[in-house]
Structures are given as C-alpha cells and as structure tokens.
C-alpha positions as CSV (number, residue, x, y, z in Angstrom):
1,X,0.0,0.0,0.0
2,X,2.9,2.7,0.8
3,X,4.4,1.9,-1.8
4,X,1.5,2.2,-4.2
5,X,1.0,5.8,-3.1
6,X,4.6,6.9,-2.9
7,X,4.4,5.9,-6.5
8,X,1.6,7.8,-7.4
9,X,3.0,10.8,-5.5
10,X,5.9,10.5,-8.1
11,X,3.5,10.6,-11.0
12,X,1.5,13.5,-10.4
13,X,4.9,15.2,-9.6
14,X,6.1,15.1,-13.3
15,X,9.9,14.5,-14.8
16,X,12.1,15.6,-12.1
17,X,15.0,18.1,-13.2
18,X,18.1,18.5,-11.2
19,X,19.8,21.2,-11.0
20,X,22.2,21.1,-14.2
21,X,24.0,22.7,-17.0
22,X,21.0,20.8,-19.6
23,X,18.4,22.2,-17.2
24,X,19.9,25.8,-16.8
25,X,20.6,25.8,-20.7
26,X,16.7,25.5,-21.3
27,X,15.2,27.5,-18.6
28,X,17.7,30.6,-20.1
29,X,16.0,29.6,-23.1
30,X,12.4,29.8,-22.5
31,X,13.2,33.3,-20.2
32,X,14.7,34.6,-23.2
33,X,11.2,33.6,-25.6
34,X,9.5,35.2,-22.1
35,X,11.3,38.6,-22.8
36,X,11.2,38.4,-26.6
37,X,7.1,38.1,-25.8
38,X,7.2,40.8,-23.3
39,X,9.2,43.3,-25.3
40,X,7.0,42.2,-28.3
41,X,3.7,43.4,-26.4
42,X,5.4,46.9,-24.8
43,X,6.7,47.8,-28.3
44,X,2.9,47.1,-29.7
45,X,1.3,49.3,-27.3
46,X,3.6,52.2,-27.6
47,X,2.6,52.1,-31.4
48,X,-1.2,52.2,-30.0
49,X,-1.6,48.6,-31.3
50,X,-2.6,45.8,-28.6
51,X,-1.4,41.6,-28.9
52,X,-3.9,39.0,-28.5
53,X,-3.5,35.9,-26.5
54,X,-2.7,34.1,-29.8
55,X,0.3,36.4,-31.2
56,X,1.9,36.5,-27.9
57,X,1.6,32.3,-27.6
58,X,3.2,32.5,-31.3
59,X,6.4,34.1,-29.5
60,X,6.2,30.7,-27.2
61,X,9.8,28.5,-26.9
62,X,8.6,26.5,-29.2
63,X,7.9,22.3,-27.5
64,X,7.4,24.5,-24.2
65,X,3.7,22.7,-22.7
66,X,4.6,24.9,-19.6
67,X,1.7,27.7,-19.6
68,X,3.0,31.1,-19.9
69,X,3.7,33.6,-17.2
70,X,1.5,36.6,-17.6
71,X,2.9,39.4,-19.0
72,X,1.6,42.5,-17.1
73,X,0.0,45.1,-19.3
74,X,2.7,48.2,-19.9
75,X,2.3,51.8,-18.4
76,X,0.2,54.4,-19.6
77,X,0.8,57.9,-19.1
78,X,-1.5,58.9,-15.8
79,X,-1.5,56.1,-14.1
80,X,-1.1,55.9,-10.7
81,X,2.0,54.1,-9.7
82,X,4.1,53.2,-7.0
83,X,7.7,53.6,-7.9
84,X,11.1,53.8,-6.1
85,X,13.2,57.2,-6.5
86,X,16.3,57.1,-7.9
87,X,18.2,59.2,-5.3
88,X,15.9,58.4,-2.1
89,X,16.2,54.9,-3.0
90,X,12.4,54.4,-1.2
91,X,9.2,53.9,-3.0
92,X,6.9,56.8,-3.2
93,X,3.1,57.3,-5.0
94,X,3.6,59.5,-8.0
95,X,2.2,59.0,-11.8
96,X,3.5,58.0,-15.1
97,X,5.0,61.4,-16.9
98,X,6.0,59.4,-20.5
99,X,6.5,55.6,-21.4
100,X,9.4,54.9,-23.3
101,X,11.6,51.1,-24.5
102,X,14.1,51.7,-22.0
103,X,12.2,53.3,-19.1
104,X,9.5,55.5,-17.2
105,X,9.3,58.9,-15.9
106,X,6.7,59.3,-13.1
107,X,5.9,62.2,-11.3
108,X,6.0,62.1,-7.4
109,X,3.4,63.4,-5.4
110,X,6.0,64.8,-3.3
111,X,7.3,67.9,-4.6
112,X,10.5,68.1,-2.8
113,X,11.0,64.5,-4.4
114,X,10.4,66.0,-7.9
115,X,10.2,63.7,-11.3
C-alpha cells in the first residue's frame, strides 16, 4: 500500500530536473522567448496597437507545454504608480509622466521629491 502511493506521489509530480547545465541551458531559453514576448507586447502598445493571446503564444519557446507567465499590461501615461526614486532609494506614490523602451518617468506626489 505505501508503496502504491509513494508511486503515485511521483507521478503526479512530473519529470524531475536536477539542477544542471541541460536544465539551466533550457530554462535561459524559455526566459529569453519570455522577454522576446514581453518586449514584443510593450513595443505594440507604444505604437497604440494591442497583442492578443494568440500572437503573444506565437512568441512561445517552441515544444514549451509549460503555460506562460502573464505578461503584465505596460504603463500608460496617468497612471497611478508606486515607484522607487532614484536618489531616495524608497518607494513613493507618483504618476506616469512618459513611457518609453528603456524606461519611465513618473511624477511624485511629493514635490520636494520631484520627477
């Protein structure tokens, strides 16, 4: 009996994966289709244009059956946001000033703190 259940125990775990060169190899693999996907949907919505579920899945590592991580939606300019400060090195409440590629400006409710 114990061993009947151990083995089922082992079956709904899946393929174990140790921790090895193989294994690191494709899990820098799939993060890299991960960022491709997300860079794919922030350069879409700065062109006003929106991906669906299908064209982001296209972007997939390709033999990957593991479901995708969701790829948060990018900033818009206005929103509310909780962001740390460069110099103060503490997050502060402020809102999104302009959305570029390589980063955001937000505007702190703080004035002292300024953008």
């Amino acid at each position: 009996q114990p061993r009947k259940k151990w083995r089922d125990v082992r079956k709904a775990l899946g393929k174990v994966r140790r921790l090895s060169i193989p294994f690191l190899r494709d899990e820098r693999i799939r993060l890299e289709y991960h960022r491709n996907a997300a860079r794919a949907k922030v350069e879409a919505n700065l062109k006003g244009q929106t991906l669906n579920k299908e064209e982001i899945e296209k972007l997939a590592a390709p033999n990957d059956t593991a479901e995708l991580i969701p790829i948060p939606e990018p900033f818009i300019v206005g929103q509310r946001v909780l962001a740390k400060h460069p110099s103060a090195k503490r997050a502060y409440v402020g809102s999104v000033l302009t959305v570029s590629k390589l980063n955001v400006r937000v505007q702190f409710d703080d004035p002292q703190l300024g953008s």
